[in-house]
C-alpha positions as CSV (number, residue, x, y, z in Angstrom):
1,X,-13.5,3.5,-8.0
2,X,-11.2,5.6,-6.1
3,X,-7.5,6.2,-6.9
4,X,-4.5,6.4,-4.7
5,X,-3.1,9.7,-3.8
6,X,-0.5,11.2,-5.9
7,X,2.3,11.3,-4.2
8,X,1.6,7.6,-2.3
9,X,1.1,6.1,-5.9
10,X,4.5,8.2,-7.0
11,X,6.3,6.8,-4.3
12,X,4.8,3.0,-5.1
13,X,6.0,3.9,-8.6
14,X,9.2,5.0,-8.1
15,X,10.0,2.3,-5.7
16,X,8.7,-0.2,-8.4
17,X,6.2,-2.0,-6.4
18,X,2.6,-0.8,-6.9
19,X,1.4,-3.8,-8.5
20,X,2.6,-6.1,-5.8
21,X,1.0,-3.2,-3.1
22,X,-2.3,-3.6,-5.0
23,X,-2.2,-7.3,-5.0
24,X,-1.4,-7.3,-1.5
25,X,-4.1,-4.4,-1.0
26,X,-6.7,-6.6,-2.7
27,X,-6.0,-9.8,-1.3
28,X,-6.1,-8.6,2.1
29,X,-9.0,-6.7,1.8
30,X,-11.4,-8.0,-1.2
31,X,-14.3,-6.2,0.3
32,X,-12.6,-2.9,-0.6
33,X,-11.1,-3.9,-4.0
34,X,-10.1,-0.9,-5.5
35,X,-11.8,1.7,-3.3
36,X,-8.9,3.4,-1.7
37,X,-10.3,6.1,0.0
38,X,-9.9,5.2,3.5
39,X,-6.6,3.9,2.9
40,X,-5.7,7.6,1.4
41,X,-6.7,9.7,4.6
42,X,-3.5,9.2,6.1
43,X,-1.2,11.7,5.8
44,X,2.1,9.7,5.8
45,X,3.3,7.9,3.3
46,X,4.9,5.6,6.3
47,X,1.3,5.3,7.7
48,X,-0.4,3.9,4.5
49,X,1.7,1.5,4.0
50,X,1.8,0.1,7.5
51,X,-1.8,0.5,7.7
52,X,-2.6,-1.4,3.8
53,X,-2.2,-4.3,5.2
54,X,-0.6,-7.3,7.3
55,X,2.7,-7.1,6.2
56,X,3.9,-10.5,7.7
57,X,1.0,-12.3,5.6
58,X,2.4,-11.0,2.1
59,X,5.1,-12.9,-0.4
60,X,7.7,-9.8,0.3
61,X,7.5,-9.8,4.4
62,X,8.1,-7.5,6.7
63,X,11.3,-6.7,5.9
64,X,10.4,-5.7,2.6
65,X,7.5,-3.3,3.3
66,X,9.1,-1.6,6.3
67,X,12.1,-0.6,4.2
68,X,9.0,0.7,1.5
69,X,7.5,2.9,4.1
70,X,10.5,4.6,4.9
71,X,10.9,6.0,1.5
């Protein structure tokens, strides 16, 4: 199992929402639970988050997540 970049998982942290990211992460993608390697080549924290999964489909909404990827 791979883990999340540092500084993504610091800002998930800080912003208090990596367990709903992972739940989201590993609902959307179940054939990848857990392995975030591809997820962690982006560079931008902005990037990974838009690209973890489809925001729309998620409890929080879009709303939520785009305000997350701006931190």
């Amino acid at each position: 199992m791979s883990e999340l970049k540092p500084e993504f998982k610091e800002k998930l942290l800080k912003a208090k929402v990596l367990t709903q990211w992972k739940k989201n992460f590993n609902k959307c993608y179940p054939e990848r639970k857990k392995d975030y390697v591809s997820i962690c080549d982006y560079d931008l924290f902005s990037n990974f988050i838009f690209a973890s999964f489809i925001w729309m489909d998620t409890p929080e909404g879009n709303d939520f997540w785009r305000k997350i990827s701006m931190l």
